[in-house]
NUFITI-827036 format. One line per field, with one value per residue (C-alpha): residue in one letter; residue number from 1; x, y, z. Coordinates in steps of 0.25 Angstrom, whole numbers, plus 5000, padded with zeros to 4 digits. Layout:
<recs>
keti = c(A; ...)
lumgu = c(NUM; ...)
px = c(X; ...)
py = c(Y; ...)
pz = c(Z; ...)
</recs>
This chain:
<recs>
keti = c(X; X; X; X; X; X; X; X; X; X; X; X; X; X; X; X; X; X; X; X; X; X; X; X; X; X; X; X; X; X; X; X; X; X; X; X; X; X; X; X; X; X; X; X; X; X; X; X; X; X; X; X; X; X; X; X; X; X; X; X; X; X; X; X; X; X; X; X; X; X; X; X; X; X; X; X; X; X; X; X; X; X; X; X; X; X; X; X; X; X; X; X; X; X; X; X; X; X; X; X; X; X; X; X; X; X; X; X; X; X; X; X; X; X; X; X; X; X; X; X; X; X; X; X; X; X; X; X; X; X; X; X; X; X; X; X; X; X; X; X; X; X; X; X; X; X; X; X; X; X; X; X; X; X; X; X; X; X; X; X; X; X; X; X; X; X; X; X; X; X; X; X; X; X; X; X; X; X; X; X; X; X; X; X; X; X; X; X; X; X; X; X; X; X; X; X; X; X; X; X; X; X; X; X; X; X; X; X; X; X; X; X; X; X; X; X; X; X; X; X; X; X; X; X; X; X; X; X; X; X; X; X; X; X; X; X; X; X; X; X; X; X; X; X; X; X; X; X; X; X; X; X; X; X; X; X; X; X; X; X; X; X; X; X; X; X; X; X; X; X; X; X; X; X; X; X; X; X; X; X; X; X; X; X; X; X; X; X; X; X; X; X; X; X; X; X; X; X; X; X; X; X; X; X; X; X; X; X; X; X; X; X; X; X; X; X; X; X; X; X; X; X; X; X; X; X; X; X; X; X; X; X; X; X; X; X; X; X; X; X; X; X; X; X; X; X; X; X; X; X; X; X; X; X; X; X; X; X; X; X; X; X; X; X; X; X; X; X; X; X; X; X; X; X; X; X; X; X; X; X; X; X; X; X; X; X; X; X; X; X; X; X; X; X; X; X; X; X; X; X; X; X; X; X; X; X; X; X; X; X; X; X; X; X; X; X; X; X; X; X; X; X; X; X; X; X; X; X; X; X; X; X; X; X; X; X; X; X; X; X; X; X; X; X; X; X; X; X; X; X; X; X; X; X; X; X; X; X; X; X; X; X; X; X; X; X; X; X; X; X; X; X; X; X; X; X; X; X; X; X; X; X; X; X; X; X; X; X; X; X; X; X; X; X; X; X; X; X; X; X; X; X; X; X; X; X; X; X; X; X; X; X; X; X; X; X; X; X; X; X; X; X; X; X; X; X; X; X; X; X; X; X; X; X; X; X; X; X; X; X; X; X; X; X; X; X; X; X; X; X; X; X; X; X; X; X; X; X; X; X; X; X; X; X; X; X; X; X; X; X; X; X; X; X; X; X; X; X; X; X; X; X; X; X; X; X; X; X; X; X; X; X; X)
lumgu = c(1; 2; 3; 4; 5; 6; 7; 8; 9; 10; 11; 12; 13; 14; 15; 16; 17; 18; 19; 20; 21; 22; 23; 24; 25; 26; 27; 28; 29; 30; 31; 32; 33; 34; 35; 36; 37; 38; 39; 40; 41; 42; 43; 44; 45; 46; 47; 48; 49; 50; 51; 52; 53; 54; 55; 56; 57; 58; 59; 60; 61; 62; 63; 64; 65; 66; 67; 68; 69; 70; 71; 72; 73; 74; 75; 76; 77; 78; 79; 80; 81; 82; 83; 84; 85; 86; 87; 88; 89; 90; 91; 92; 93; 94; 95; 96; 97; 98; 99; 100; 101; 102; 103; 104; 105; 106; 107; 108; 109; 110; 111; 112; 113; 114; 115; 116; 117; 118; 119; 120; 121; 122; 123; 124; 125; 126; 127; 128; 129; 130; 131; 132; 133; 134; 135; 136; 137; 138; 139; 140; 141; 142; 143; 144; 145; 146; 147; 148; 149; 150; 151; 152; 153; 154; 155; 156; 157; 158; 159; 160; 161; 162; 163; 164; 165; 166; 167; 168; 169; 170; 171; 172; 173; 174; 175; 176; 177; 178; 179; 180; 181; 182; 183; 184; 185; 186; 187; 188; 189; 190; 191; 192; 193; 194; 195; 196; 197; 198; 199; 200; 201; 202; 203; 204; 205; 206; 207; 208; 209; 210; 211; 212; 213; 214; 215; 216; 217; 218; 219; 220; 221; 222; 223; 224; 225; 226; 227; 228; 229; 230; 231; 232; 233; 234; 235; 236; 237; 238; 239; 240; 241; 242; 243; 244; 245; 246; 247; 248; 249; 250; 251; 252; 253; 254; 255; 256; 257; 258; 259; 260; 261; 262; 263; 264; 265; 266; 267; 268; 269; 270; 271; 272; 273; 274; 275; 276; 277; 278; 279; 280; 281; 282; 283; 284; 285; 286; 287; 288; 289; 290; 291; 292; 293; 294; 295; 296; 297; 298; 299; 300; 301; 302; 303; 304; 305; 306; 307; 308; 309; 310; 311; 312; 313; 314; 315; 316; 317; 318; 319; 320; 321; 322; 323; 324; 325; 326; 327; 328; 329; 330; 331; 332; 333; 334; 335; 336; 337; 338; 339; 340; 341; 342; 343; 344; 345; 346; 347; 348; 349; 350; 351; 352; 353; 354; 355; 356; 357; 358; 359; 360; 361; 362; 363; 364; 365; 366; 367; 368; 369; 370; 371; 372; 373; 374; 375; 376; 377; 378; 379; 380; 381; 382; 383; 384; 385; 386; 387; 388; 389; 390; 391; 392; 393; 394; 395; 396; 397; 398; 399; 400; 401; 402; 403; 404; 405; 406; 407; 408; 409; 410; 411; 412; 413; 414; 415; 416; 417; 418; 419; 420; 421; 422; 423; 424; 425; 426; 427; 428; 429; 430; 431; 432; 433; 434; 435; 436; 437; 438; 439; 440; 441; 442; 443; 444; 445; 446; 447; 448; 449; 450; 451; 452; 453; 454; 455; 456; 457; 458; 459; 460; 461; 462; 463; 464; 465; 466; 467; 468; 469; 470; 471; 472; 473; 474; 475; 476; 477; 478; 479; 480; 481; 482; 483; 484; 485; 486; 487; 488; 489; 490; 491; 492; 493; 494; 495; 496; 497; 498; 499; 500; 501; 502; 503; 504; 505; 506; 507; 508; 509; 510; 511; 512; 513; 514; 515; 516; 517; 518; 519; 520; 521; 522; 523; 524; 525; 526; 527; 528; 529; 530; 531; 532; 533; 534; 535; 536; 537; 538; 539; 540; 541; 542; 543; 544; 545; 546; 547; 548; 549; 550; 551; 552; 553; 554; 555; 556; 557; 558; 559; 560; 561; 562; 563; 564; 565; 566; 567; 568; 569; 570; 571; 572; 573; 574; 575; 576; 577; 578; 579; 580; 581; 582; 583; 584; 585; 586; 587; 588; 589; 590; 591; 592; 593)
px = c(5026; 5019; 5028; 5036; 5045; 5058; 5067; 5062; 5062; 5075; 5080; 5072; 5078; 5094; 5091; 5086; 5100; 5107; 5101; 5101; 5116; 5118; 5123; 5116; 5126; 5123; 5108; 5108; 5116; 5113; 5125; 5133; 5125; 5113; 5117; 5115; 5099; 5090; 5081; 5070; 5074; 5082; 5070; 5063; 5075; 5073; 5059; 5061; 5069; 5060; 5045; 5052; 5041; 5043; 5029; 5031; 5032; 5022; 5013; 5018; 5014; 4999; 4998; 5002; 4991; 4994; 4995; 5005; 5014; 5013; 5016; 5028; 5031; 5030; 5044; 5047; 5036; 5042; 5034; 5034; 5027; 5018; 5014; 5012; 5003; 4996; 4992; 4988; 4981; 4976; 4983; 4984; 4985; 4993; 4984; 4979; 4993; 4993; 4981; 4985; 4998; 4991; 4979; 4988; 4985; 4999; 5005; 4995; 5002; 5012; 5026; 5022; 5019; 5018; 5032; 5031; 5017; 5022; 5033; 5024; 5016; 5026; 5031; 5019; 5019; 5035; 5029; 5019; 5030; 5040; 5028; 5025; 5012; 5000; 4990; 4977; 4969; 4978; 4981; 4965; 4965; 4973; 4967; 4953; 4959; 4965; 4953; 4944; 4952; 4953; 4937; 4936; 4943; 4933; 4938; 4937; 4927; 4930; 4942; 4944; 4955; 4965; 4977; 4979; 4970; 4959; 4963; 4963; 4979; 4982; 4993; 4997; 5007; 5000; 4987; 4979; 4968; 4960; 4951; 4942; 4943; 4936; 4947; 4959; 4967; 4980; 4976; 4968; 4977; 4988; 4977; 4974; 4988; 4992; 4980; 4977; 4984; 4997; 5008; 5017; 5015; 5024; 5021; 5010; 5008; 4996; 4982; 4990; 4998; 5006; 5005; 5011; 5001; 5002; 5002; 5015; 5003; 5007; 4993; 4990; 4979; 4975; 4966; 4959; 4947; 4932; 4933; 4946; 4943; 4940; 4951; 4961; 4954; 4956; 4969; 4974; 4966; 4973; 4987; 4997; 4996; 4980; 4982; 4991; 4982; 4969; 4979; 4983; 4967; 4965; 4973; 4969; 4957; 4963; 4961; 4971; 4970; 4976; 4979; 4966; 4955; 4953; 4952; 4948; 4957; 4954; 4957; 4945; 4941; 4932; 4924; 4925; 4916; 4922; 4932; 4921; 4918; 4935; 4936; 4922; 4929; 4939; 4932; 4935; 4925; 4925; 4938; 4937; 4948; 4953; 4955; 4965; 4980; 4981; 4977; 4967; 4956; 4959; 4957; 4945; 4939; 4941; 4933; 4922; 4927; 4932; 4924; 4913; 4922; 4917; 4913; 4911; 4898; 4897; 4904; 4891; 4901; 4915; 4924; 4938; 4936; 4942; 4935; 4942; 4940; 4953; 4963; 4951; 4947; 4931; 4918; 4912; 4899; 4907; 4912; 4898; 4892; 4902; 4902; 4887; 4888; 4895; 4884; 4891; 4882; 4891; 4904; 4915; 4922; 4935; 4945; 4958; 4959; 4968; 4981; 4981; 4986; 4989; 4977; 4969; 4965; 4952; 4951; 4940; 4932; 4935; 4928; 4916; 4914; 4915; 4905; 4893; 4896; 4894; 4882; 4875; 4878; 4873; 4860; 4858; 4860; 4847; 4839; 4841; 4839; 4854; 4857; 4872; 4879; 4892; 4901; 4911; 4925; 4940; 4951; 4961; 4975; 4982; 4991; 5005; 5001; 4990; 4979; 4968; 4967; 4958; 4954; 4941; 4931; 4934; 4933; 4921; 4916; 4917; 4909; 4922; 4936; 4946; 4961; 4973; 4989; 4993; 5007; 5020; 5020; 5035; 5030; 5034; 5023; 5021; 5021; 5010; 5003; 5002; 4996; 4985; 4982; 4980; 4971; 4963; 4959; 4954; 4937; 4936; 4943; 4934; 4944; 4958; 4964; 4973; 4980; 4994; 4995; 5000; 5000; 5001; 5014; 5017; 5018; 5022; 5011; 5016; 5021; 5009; 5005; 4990; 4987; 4989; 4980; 4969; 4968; 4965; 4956; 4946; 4946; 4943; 4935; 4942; 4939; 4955; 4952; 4954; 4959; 4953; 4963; 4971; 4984; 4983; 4972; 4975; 4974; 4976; 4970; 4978; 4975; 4959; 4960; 4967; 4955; 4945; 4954; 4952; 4938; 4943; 4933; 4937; 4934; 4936; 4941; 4941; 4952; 4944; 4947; 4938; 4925; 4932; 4942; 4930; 4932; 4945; 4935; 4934; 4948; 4947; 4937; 4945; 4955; 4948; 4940; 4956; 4957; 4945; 4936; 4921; 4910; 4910; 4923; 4921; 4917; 4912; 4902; 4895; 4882; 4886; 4880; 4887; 4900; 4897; 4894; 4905; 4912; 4905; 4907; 4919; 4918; 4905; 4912; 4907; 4915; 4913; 4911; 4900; 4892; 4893; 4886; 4875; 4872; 4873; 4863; 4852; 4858; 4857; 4869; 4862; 4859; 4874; 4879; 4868; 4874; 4889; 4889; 4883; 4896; 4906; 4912; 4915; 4924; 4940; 4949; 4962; 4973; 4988; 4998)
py = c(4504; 4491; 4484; 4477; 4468; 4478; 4467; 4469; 4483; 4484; 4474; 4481; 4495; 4488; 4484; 4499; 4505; 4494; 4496; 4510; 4508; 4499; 4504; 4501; 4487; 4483; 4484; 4479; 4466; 4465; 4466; 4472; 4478; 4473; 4458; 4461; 4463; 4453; 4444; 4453; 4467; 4457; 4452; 4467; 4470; 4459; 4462; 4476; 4473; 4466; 4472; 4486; 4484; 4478; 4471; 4471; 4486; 4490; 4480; 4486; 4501; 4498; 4492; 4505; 4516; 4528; 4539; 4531; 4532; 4546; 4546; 4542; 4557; 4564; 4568; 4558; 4549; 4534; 4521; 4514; 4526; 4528; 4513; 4516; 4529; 4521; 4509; 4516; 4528; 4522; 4535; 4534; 4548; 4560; 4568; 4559; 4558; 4573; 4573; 4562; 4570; 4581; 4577; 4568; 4553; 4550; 4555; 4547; 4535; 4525; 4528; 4544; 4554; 4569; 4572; 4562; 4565; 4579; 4577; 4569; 4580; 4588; 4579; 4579; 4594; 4595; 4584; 4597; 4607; 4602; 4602; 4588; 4585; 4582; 4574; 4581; 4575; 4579; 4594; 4596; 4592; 4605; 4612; 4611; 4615; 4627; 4631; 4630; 4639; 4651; 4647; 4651; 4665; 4677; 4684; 4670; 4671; 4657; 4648; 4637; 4625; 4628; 4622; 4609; 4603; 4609; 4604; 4591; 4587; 4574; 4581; 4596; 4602; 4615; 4619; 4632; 4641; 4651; 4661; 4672; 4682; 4694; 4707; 4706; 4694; 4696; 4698; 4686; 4677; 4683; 4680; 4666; 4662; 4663; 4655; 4642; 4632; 4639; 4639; 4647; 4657; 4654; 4665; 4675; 4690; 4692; 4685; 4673; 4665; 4652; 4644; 4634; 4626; 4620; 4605; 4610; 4612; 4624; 4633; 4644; 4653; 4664; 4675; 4682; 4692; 4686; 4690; 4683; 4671; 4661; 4667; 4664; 4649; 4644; 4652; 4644; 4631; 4628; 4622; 4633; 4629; 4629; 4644; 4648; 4641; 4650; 4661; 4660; 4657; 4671; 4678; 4672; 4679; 4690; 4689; 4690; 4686; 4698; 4692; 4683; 4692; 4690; 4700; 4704; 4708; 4723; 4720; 4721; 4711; 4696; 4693; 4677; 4673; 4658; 4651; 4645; 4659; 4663; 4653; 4657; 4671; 4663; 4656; 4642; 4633; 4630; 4621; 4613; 4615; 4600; 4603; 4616; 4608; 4615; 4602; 4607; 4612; 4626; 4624; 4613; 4625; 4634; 4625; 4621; 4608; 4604; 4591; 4592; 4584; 4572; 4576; 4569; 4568; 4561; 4549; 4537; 4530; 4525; 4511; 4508; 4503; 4497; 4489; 4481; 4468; 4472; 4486; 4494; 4498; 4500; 4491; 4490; 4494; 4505; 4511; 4508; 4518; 4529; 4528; 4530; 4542; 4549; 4545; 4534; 4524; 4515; 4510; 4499; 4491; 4487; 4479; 4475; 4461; 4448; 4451; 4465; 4457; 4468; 4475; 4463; 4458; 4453; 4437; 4429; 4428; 4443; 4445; 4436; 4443; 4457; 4456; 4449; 4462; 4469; 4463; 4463; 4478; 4480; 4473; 4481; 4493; 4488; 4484; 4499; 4505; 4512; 4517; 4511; 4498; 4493; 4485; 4476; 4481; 4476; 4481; 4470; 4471; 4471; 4462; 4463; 4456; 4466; 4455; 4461; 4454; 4441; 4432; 4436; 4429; 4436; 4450; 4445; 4447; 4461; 4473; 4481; 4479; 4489; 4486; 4490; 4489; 4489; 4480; 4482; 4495; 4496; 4490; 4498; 4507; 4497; 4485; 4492; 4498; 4483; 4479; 4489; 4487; 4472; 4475; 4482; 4473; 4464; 4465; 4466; 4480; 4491; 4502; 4503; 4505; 4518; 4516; 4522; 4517; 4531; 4535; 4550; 4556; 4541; 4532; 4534; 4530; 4516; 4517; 4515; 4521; 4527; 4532; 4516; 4514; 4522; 4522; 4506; 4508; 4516; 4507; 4495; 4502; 4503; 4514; 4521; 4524; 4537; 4531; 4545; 4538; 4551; 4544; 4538; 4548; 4539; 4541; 4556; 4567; 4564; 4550; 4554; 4561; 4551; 4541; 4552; 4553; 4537; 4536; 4527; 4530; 4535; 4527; 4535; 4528; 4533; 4519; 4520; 4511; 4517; 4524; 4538; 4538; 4538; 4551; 4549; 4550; 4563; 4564; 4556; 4565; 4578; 4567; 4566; 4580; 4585; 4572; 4578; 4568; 4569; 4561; 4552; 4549; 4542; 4529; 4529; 4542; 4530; 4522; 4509; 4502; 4509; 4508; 4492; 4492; 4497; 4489; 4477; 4481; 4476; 4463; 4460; 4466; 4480; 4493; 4497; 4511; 4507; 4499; 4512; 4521; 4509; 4510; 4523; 4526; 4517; 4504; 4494; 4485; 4473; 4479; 4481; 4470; 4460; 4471; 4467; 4456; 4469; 4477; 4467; 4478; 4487; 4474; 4478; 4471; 4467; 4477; 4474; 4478)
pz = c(4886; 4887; 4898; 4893; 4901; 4905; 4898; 4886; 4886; 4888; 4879; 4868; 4872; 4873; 4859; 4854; 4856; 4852; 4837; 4839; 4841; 4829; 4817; 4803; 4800; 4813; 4814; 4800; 4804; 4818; 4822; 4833; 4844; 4838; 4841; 4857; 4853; 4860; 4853; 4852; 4849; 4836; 4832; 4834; 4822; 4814; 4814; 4811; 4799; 4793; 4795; 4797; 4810; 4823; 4827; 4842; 4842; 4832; 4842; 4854; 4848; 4843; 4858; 4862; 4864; 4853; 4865; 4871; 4862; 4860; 4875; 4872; 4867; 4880; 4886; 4897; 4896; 4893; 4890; 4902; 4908; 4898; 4899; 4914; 4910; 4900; 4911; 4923; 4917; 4904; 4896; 4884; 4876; 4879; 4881; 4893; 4898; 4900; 4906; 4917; 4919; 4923; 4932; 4941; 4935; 4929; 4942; 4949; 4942; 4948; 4948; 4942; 4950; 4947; 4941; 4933; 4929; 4926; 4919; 4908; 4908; 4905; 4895; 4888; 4888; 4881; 4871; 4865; 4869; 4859; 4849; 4848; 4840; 4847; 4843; 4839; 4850; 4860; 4856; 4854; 4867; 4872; 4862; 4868; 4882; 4877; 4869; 4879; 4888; 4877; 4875; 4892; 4887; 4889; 4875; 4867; 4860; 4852; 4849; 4842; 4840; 4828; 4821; 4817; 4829; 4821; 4809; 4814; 4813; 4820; 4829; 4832; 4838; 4843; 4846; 4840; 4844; 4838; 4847; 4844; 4857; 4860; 4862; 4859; 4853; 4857; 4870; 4872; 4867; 4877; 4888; 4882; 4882; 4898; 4900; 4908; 4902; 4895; 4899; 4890; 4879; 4867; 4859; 4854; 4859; 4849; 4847; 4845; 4857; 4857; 4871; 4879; 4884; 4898; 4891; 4880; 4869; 4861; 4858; 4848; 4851; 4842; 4848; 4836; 4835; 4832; 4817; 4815; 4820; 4810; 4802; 4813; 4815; 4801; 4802; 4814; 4808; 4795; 4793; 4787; 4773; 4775; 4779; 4770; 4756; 4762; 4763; 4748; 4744; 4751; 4742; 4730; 4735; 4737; 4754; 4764; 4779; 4788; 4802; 4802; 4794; 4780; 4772; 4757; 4745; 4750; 4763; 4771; 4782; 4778; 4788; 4791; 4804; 4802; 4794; 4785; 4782; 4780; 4769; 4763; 4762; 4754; 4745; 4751; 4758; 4772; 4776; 4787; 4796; 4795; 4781; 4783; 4782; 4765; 4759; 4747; 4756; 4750; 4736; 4739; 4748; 4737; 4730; 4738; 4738; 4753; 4758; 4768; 4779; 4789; 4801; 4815; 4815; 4802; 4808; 4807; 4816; 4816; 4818; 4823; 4838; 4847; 4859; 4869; 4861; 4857; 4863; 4864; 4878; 4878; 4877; 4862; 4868; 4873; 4860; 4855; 4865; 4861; 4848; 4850; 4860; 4848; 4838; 4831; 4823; 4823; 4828; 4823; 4833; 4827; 4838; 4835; 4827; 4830; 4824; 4833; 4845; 4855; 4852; 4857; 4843; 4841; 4840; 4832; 4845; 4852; 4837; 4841; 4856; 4849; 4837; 4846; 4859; 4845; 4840; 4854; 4855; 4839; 4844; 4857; 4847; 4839; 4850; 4858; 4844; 4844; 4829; 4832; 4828; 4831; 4820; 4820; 4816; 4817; 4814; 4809; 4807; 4795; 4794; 4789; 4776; 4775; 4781; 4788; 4800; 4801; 4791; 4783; 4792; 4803; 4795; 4789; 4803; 4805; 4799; 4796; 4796; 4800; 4795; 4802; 4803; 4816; 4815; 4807; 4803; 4798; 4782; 4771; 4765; 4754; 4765; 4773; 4762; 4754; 4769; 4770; 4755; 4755; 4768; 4760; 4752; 4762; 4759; 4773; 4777; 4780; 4784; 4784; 4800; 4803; 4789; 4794; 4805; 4812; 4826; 4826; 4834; 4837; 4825; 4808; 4801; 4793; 4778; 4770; 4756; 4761; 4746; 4741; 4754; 4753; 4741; 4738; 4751; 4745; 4733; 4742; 4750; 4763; 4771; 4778; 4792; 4799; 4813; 4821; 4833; 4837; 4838; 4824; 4813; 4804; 4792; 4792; 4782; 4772; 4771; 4772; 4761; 4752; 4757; 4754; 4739; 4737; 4741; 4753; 4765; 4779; 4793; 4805; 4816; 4830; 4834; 4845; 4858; 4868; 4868; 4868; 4858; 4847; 4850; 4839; 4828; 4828; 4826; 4815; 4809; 4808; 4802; 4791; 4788; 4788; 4777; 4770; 4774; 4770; 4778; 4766; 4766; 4779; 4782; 4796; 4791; 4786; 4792; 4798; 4789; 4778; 4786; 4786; 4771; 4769; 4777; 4772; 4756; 4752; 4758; 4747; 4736; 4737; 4736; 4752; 4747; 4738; 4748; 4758; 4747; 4747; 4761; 4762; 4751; 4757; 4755; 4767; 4772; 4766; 4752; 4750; 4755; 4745; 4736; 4737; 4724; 4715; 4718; 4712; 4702; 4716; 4720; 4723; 4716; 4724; 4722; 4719; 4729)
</recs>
């Protein structure tokens, strides 16, 4: 996939079979068919055998765009093609690929041509006919297409996304719809279901239909009367557990749900206009569809104790960026004009750093060029009177020895410091969890970097105890991002709401390496409402002078979460820091492995 001489290839390949071939007192001796290997593939074992990793590789996959990887997936499509893909169209997600199989540009290609082109649409279509997960951006994607043409129905009245894309699930298999139709349901959903854009019906004969898209997508639509509406959409919504808890709540009540009215203990007919409304009726608060997965949002609703959950718009500003100082593709001055066009205060510019060699790593002077084109544009932003600043971020490895990346002077430099294992994933869970927790004790980490390491439908997340983790993170201080990239979500809802458990605050990070993908933070959010996230439980709902308070804390002494509540209750940035000596019973003490 990134060109590698043939020879090489080829040798490495030879050398596959010949340990698939080798039987346990061979490999374990090196004997027999393994003494043919070449020099590299033996040092590849000896390597392996004693890190449990293999450097080379673990490079060669973060050098590796996410989507291509999951490229790999499709039927027929091999590596040397997707590298071909990859550099003359610049296609790096599926849901691109598809796209540039069907409008002729991957046909267009050298050496491809239309059957090929169709065969890897094709490809890509038995890759959701076998019922391969999707991720959540991809599937909303047909989600929106199909909603939009049950919208354009005359008897439609309304209809709206469902399932776990509503939820907000990383990945999903199918996708669900809900539509209140003038008329007769059944009949509707008959009409709906030989429409543009399916090809085969799978199932139904009633108000609801299973289809075959034209893409391999499976699609549920429900067609229900007005009145059953938001019934059927929290119905359709919630995980099967979810459902099945209201249910049982109901009867408590002495309710029942007949089809999708709810109805009283003598059996007559509750009105509900809207699902805030259906829970009302049941006595619970409103929950939030991300919340719906039977998790204690029942009892917490019966109890009026559901938290009011971050939103989008709350976001002051967000960091985790990527510019071409190191892998990413775009001008800083660029991101900057973004973020601001989505009314960002703030935005943190955080390239790669030295060790991180195939990402272009930051040197000493590469961080010299970048904080004066900083500076300057900061200083243009005062003189036009723009209410924006950018700050200076890195993210630095952590090393194996659990070193953050560059010595303190350098990181003295910066106004945060974003922490990250990006090399030998293969440690034990209490190898890799005594690395990240003797990162966290470096003063000068702000935020600890996509903690598991996961790529969805690609890559395991790494061995690592995330209680032990976040848990001594939010007695430092450090905040656990939640990497909004969709290939990674990282951490998930479950991690949020261990973070939210132990008081350790929430970055959301778009991992953004072009203007457009800031769009990932909106990912990110619905990440953590479904980890029960409240805008104070997030960082980046912060000011930017809060942020770099925070940010600034621990290195003076301070709990950071204490100089944030300073700022954010009048105090300036200068006040804290002349502060910092008074806070000495706030300082950490180191803790033991």
């Amino acid at each position: 996939m990134h060109g590698a001489a043939d020879e090489r290839v080829r040798a490495l390949q030879a050398a596959a079979k010949l340990v698939e071939a080798a039987s346990d007192a061979e490999f374990a001796a090196g004997t027999g068919v393994l003494a043919e290997l070449a020099d590299e593939p033996r040092a590849v074992l000896a390597e392996f055998a004693e890190t449990n990793s293999v450097l080379a590789l673990e490079l060669l996959q973060e050098e590796t765009p996410e989507g291509l990887l999951e490229m790999l997936r499709v039927p027929g499509l091999g590596p040397a093609r997707i590298r071909r893909i990859h550099q003359g169209l610049g296609i790096e997600t599926l849901q691109a690929l598809e796209v540039a199989a069907t409008d002729g540009s991957l046909a267009g290609l050298p050496r491809f041509g239309d059957k090929l082109a169709e065969r890897v649409r094709i490809g890509i279509a038995s890759l959701r006919e076998a019922g391969a997960e999707v991720l959540h951006g991809h599937a909303l994607a047909d989600a929106e297409r199909v909603r939009a043409r049950v919208a354009a129905h005359s008897a439609v009245l309304e209809v709206m996304i469902a399932g776990g894309l509503r939820r907000g699930c990383e990945t999903v298999v199918d996708v669900e719809l809900v539509a209140s139709v003038r008329g007769t349901p059944s009949v509707v959903a008959a009409e709906l279901a030989h429409g543009e854009g399916v090809r085969e019906v799978l199932g139904g004969g009633g108000r609801t239909v299973t289809m075959r898209l034209v893409n391999g997508m499976r699609c549920h639509l429900t067609c229900v009367r007005p009145e059953q509406f938001a019934v059927a959409l929290w119905r359709a919504t919630g995980s099967v557990a979810h459902v099945s808890g209201v249910l049982a709540h109901a009867a408590q009540r002495g309710m029942t749900l007949v089809g999708d009215e709810l109805r009283d203990a003598d059996g007559s007919a509750i009105a509900v206009a809207s699902e805030a409304e259906f829970f009302a009726a049941l006595g619970l608060a409103d929950i939030a569809p991300e919340l719906r997965e039977d998790r204690g949002e029942i009892a917490a609703a019966a109890a009026h104790e559901l938290p009011a959950l971050v939103s989008e718009r709350q976001l002051a500003g967000a960091v985790h960026c990527h510019s071409h100082y190191s892998d990413g593709g775009s001008a800083v001055a660029d991101l900057a004009s973004a973020a601001r066009a989505r009314g960002w205060r703030y935005l943190g510019i955080s390239d790669h750093s030295q060790s991180n060699t195939y990402a272009n790593g930051l040197s000493r002077d590469a961080i010299e060029r970048q904080h004066d084109e900083i500076d300057a544009l900061n200083e243009r932003f005062v003189r036009d009177g723009v209410d924006f600043r950018l700050l200076k971020g890195i993210e630095a490895d952590i090393l194996p020895c659990g070193r953050v990346d560059y010595d303190p002077s350098v990181l003295d430099r910066f106004d945060f410091v974003i922490a990250s294992v990006h090399t030998r994933y293969g440690m034990n869970a209490r190898q890799m969890t005594d690395r990240v927790l003797k990162a966290l004790e470096d003063p000068h980490l702000t935020i600890l970097g996509h903690p598991t390491g996961r790529l969805l439908l690609t890559r395991e997340a790494y061995a690592i105890d995330m209680a032990a983790i976040i848990e001594r993170a939010g007695e430092l201080g450090v905040a656990v991002e939640l990497n909004a990239d969709p290939h990674r979500l990282d951490i998930d809802a479950v991690n949020c709401k261990l973070a939210k458990q132990f008081g350790a605050l929430v970055s959301i990070g778009p991992d953004a390496h072009s203007p457009a993908a800031l769009e990932h933070i909106g990912l990110g959010v619905r990440m953590a409402r479904r980890g029960w996230l409240s805008a104070t439980d997030v960082l980046n709902t912060r000011s930017a002078d809060a942020f770099l308070a925070f940010a600034r804390a621990r290195r003076q002494g301070q709990h950071p979460v204490t100089a944030l509540q300073a700022v954010e209750h009048g105090g300036s940035l200068a006040a804290v820091a002349a502060a910092a000596p008074a806070a000495a019973g706030l300082a950490i003490a180191p803790r033991a492995s």
